[in-house]
C-alpha positions as CSV (number, residue, x, y, z in Angstrom):
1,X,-8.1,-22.8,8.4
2,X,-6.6,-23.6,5.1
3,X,-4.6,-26.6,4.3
4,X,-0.9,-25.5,5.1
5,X,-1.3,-23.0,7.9
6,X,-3.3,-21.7,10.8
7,X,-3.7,-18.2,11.5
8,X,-2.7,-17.8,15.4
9,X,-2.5,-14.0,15.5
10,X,-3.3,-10.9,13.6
11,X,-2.6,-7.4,15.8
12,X,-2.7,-3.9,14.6
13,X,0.2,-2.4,15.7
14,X,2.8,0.2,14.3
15,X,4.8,-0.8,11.5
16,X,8.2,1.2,11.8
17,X,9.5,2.3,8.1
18,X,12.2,4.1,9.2
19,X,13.8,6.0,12.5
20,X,11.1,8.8,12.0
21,X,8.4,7.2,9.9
22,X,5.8,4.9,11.4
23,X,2.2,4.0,9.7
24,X,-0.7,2.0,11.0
25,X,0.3,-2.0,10.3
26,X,-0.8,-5.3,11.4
27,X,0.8,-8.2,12.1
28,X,-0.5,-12.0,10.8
29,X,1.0,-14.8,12.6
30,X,0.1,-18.1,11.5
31,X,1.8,-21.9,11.9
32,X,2.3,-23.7,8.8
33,X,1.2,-27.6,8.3
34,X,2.8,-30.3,8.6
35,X,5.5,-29.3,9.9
36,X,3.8,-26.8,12.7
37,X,6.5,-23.8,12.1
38,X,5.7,-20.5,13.2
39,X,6.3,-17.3,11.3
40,X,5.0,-13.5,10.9
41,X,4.8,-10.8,8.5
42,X,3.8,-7.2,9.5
43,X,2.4,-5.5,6.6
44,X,0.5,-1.7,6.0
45,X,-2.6,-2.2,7.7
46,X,-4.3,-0.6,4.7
47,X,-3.3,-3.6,2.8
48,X,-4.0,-6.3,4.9
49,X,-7.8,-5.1,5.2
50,X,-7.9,-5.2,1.3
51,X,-6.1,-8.4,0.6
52,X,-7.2,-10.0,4.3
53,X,-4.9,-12.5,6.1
54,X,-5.2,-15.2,3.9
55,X,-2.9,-13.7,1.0
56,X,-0.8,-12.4,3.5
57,X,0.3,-16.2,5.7
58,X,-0.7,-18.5,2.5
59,X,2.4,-18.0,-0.1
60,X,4.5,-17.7,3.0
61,X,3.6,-21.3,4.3
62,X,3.8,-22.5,0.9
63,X,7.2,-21.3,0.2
64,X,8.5,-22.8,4.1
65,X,6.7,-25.8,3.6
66,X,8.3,-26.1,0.1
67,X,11.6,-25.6,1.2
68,X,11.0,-28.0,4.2
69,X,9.4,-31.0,1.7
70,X,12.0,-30.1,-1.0
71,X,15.2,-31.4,1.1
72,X,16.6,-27.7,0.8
73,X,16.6,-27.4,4.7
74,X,15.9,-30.1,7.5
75,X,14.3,-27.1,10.1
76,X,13.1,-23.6,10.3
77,X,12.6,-21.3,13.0
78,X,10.7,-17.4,13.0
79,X,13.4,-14.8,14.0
80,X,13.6,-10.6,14.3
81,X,17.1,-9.6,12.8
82,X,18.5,-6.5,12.1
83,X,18.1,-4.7,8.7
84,X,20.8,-2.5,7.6
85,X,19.1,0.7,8.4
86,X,19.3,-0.8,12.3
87,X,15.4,-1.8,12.1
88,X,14.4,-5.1,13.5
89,X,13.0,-7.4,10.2
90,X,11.1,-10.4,10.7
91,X,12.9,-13.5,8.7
92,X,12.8,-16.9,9.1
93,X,16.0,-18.9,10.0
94,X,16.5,-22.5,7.4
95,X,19.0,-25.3,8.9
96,X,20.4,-27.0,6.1
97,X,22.4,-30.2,7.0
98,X,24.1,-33.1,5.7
99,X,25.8,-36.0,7.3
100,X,28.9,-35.9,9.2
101,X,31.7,-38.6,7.7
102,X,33.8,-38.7,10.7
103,X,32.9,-42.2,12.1
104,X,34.2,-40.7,15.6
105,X,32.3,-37.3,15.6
106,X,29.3,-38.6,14.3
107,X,26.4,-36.4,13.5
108,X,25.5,-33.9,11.2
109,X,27.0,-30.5,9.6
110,X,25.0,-27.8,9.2
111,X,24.7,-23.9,8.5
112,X,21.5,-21.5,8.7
113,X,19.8,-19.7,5.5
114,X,18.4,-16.6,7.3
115,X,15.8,-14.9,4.4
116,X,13.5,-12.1,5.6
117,X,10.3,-11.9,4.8
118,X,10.0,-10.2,1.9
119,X,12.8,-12.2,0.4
120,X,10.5,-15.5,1.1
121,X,7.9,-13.9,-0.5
122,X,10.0,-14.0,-3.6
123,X,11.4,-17.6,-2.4
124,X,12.7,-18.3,-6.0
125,X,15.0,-15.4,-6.3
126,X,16.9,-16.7,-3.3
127,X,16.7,-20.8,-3.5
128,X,20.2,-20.5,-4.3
129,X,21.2,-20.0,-1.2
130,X,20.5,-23.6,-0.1
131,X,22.2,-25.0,-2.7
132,X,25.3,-22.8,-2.0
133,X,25.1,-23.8,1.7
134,X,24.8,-27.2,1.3
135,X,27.8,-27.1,-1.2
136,X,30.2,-25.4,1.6
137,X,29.0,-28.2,3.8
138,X,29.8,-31.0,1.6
139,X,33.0,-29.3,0.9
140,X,33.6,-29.3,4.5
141,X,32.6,-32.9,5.5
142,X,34.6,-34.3,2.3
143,X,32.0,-35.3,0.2
């Protein structure tokens, strides 16, 4: 077990490329620490055996742990969307929040930052998408 994540699954199992291309993949599932989120990523099987699970799950659980200590997003949640070739795509779904002002209404505003996988591999090419998020929701709650 490293510090920031437990591996909880790792399954060979085809990784679909395309509507008529499949090779042999597996998939590492792991829950990140402290704030016990799941995710997955379903790489080549080839390179999981040469890079093993642990450089597969750790910069993912940084990166979600990051974004989760950082303020950027109050929750997280492991999804399959839909690519735009029609192909499910493992992502993980970030609430960002900020207070509500209406003293009737109460509670909180807040939007979801969906990045796939691969985009929170690269977590610095997209962190402005929280930033832009939480600016529409100020906007909205009239801060």
């Amino acid at each position: 077990m490293a510090a920031n994540y437990t591996i909880t699954k790792k399954l060979d199992e085809p990784l679909v490329l395309s509507a008529s291309q499949v090779e042999d993949g597996t998939t590492v599932g792991f829950v990140t620490h402290p704030h016990e989120i799941y995710c997955e990523a379903t790489l080549p099987k080839s390179q999981v055996d040469a890079i093993g699970v642990a450089f597969v799950a750790e910069p993912l659980a940084f990166n979600i742990e990051r974004i989760l200590n950082d303020g950027l997003a109050s929750g997280a949640y492991f999804a399959q969307t839909v690519d735009d070739s029609g192909l499910l795509a493992g992502a993980m779904v970030f609430t960002v929040t900020v207070p509500g002002t209406n003293m009737f209404a109460g509670g909180t505003l807040s939007e979801n930052v969906t990045l796939t996988i691969p985009q929170l591999y690269t977590l610095s090419d997209f962190l402005d998408e929280f930033t832009a998020a939480k600016q529409r929701l100020e906007a909205d709650a009239g801060l």
